[in-house]
C-alpha positions, 0 to 999 in steps of 0.5 A: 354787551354780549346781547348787541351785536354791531357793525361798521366799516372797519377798512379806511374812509371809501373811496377805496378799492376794498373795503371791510365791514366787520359784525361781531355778536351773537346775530352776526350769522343771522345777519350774514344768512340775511345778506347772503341767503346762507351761512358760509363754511367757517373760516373759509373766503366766500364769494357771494352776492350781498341782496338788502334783507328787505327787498331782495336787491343786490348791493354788491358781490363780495368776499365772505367770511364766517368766524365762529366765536369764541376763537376771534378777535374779539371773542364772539361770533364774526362775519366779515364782508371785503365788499367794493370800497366805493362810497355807495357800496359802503353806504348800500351794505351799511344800510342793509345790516342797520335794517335787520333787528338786534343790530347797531352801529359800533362806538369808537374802540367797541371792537376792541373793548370786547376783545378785552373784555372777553379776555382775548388782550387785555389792557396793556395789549389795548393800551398798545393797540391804541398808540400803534393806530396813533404811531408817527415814528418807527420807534413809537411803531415797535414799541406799540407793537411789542406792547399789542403783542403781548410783550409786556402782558407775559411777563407780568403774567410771569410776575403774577404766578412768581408772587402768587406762590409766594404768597402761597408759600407764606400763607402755609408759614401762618398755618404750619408755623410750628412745623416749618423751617422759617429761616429757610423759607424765609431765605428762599422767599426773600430770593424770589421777591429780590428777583422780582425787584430786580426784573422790575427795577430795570423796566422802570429805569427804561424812559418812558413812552411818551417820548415816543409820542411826544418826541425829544424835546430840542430847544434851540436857545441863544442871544437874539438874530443869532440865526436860531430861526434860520437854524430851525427852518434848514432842519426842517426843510421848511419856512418852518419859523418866521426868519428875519434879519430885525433882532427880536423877530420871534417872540413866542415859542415855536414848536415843530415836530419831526421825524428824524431817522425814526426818532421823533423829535419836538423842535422848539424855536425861541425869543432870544435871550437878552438881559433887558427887554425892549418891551414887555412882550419881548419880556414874556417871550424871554422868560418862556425861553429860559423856562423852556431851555430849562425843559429842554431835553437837548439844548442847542446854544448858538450863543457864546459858549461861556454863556450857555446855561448849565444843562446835561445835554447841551449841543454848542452851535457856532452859527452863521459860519459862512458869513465873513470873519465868522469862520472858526476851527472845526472843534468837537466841542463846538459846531459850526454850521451854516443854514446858507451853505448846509455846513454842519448841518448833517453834523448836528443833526446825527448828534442830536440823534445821538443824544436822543437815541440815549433817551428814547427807549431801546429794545427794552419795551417802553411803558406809558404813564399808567403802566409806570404807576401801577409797576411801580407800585407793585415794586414799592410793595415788594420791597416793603414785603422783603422788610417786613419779619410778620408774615402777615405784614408780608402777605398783606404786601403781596396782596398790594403787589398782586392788585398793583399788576391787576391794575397794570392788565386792567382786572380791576381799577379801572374803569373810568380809565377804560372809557377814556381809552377806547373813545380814542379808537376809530368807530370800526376797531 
């Protein structure tokens, strides 16, 4: 990798009225000198005119920048060219660095990927790097910014040094045993890793991260035309679901994401729930209602309140309430809303975020499925490390622990992983 140097247009697709073309790799100064007839001050924006390598003829004046590696983005030699975002600029320019020997277009995410493996992040700051390009929610944006941040890769830095002296600390138990107090280092040490668990112990509890990106799952449930269409679309603000006064109109699940407040939010519109079908597509459609309220991280019930399936976050919804003989006593158990009026409406959405607000991650930095298993699996090792008596038994813990967080910054283990991660990045990041 060290022996390509690539390039690509790094800003968004042209038109536009700037546009950024990175080259990283050793022939990244060559390749400027080619362009602008010399290598510019380190650090410092240049104004120059671009000329084709081969013929001498301008493409485009533009602002220039010089970054010598090893303190860059990606940890190698840098040029950048803020050239005019005009679509026959960016193809001029474009042309003119694939003409010069050594140098090569970039892959999806290979800017990235050479920061990582040139040490400049490492793979929970990637990780992080990746959900902020794909973030749709200020809540996913913060947590993907505490992860690109390095919020997380300190403390497992942390986590790393503490278990390494422990392990230092029982390695000199195995060669000094008979010149050591092995109850007071055995106190002390079962301290540290009693901290260790603890620290981790409340990250793990955190919800998980693919709440952020998935959103909250709100299934809206209950008999058919019972207006949980109609329900849907009044939220939205949109013919979101098909609404129609024939019971039985929707059939199939119908999922609609939003952003609501920041928080996303996953709204499932289903077939009303009935005890026979009138057919067996109306039969398909009740079952994957109930699978789906059985799902559901919030459930809203715009039936009966005595038939409201048992679940931890169920929200009760009095629906229709405009229509005449439907009226009911404003209750806190009980919802009345009208999506003809808007009655309520607000009310149930601020409670649906409550609820959420309890489920999604707060300051606490939230971690995606693979950061999960790997803690969790340095967890488990240091509670087997605090139960075991042999100090061998205990070391070889603490080499599972360490692996464990190995995987979690992207040392070892995971390469398959890695591919599939950096294809999900733009070809100029």
């Amino acid at each position: 990798m060290a022996d390509n140097t690539i390039f690509a247009l790094s800003s968004g697709a042209p038109p536009a009225a700037i546009g950024i073309i990175r080259v990283s790799g050793p022939a990244a100064g060559p390749a400027l000198r080619a362009l602008l007839g010399r290598l510019p001050e380190p650090r410092r924006a240049t104004f120059g005119w671009l000329r084709a390598p081969e013929t001498g003829d301008v493409l485009d004046q533009a602002l220039v920048l010089w970054l010598p590696g090893p303190g860059t983005s990606t940890g190698e030699d840098i040029a950048e060219l803020h050239i005019h975002g005009g679509r026959a600029v960016a193809a001029a320019v474009l042309g003119g660095l694939e003409a010069i020997p050594g140098l090569r277009l970039a892959e999806p995410g290979e800017f990235t990927r050479r920061a990582f493996a040139n040490g400049v992040i490492d793979l929970a700051q990637a990780e992080g790097l990746a959900d902020l390009i794909a973030a749709e929610t200020d809540s996913a944006r913060r947590n993907a910014q505490q992860l690109a941040g390095g919020v997380l890769s300190r403390r497992v830095r942390d986590w790393q040094e503490r278990i390494l002296r422990v392990s230092a600390e029982v390695e000199t138990m195995l060669d000094f045993a008979d010149e050591q107090d092995a109850d007071a280092l055995g106190a002390e040490i079962g301290g540290t890793l009693g901290m260790l668990r603890g620290e981790m112990a409340r990250l793990l509890d955190q919800p998980p991260a693919e709440r952020l990106k998935d959103g909250i799952r709100v299934v809206l449930a209950g008999p058919p035309n019972a207006g949980k269409s109609t329900l849907l679309n009044a939220i939205a603000g949109r013919e979101a679901a098909i609404a129609a006064p024939t019971p039985g109109t929707t059939r199939d699940l119908i999922e609609v994401p939003l952003a609501i407040g920041g928080m996303p939010f996953l709204f499932v519109d289903t077939a009303g729930l009935r005890e026979e079908a009138t057919d067996a597509v109306e039969g398909i459609g009740i079952a994957r209602a109930r699978a789906a309220a059985d799902a559901a991280d919030i459930l809203v019930w715009l039936g009966a309140p005595s038939d409201a399936p048992a679940h931890p976050a169920c929200v009760l919804v009095h629906p229709r309430s405009d229509v005449a003989g439907r009226s009911v006593a404003p209750s806190e158990d009980v919802l009345a809303v009208s999506s003809v009026t808007g009655l309520g409406i607000d009310a149930l959405v601020g409670r649906l975020r409550t609820i959420a607000a309890s489920l999604l991650p707060g300051n606490e930095v939230a971690l995606v499925r693979r950061q999960r298993e790997a803690l969790a699996d340095c967890h488990a090792a240091l509670v087997e490390a605090g139960i075991q008596c042999d100090p061998l038994l205990v070391a070889e813990e603490l080499r599972h622990a360490r692996s464990a967080l190995d995987r979690l910054t992207g040392r070892a283990g995971v390469e398959q992983m890695l591919d599939a991660l950096f294809s999900r990045f733009c070809i100029g990041k």
